[in-house]
N, C-alpha and C positions, 0 to 999 in steps of 0.2 A: 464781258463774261468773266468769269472766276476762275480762279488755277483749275478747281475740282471740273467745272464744265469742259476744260478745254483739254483736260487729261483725259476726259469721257469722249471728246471728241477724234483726239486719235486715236484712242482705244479701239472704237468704231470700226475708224479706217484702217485701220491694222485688221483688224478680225475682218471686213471685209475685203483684204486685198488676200488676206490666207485665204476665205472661203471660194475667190475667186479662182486662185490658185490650185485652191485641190480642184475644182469643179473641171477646170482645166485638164490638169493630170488623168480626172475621171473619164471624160472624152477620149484622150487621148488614149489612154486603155481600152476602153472598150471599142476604138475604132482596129485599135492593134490586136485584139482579140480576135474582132470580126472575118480578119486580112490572113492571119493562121491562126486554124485552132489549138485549144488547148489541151488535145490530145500531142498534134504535132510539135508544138512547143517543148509538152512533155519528154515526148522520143528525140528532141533536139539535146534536150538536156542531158537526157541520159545517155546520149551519144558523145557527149561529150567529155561529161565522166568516164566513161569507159573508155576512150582515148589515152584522157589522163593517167586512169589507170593502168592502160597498156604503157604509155609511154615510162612512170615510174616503175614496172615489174622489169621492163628492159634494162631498164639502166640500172640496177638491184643487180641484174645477171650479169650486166658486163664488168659489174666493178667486184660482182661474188661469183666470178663464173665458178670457181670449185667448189664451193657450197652448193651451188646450185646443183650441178654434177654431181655431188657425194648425196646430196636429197634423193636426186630423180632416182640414183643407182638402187638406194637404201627402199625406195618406196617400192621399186620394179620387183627387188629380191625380197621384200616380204610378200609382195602377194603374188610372187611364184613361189613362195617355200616349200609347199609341199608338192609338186611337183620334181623340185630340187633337191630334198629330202629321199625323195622316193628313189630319184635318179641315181644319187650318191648308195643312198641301203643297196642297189644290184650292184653300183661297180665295187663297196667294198665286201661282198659277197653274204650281207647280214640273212640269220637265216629266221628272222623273226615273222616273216609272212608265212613259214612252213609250223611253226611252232604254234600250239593254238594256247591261249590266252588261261592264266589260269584262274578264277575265280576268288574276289576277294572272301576273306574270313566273313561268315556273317548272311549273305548273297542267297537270296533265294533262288531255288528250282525251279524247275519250268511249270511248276503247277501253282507259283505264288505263296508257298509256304517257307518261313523260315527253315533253318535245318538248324536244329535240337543241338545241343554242346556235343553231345555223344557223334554224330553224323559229321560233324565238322573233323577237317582234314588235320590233324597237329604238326606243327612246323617246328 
């Protein structure tokens, strides 16, 4: 045989011993497939991830606990502000809820029409 033949000869046997190999691996998947599905696979996974990421959120808290703290506090008081707001207007006795609102320059009346230069209020 000649160098060229016998390079083609392993060549062969190399790509045969890969083809065997995946064929192998492919068994093997689909037997593992079979045994859980790949819904539950799915839900493994993602259970795991979210592990991970509970476990790093934790450990972020304990080494930032007052950042953490100064978040949750910042996050609570914006979205009760207006209630906080309102709270504060009665105890420093604001008497802006008794006052009604006065009308910007320009603002139409209740029938939808402009009011004329002449009708507008001068300040």
């Amino acid at each position: 045989m000649s160098r060229l033949d016998e390079r083609l000869a392993e060549d062969r046997a190399l790509r045969d011993a890969a083809l065997a190999l995946f064929k192998a691996d492919l068994a093997f998947i689909r037997t593992d497939i079979r045994e859980k599905g790949l819904g539950a696979r799915l839900a493994d996974r993602l259970g795991e991830g979210t592990r991970d990421m509970v476990d790093d959120a934790v450990d972020y808290a304990e080494a930032h606990g007052g950042k953490v703290a100064a978040g949750a506090i910042a996050a609570i008081l914006w979205l009760a502000r207006g209630p906080i707001m309102d709270a504060l207007g009665r105890l420093l006795g604001s008497e802006d809820e008794t006052e009604e609102p006065e009308e910007p320059a320009g603002a139409a009346d209740r029938s939808g029409k402009q009011k004329s230069r002449e009708e507008r209020p001068t300040s």
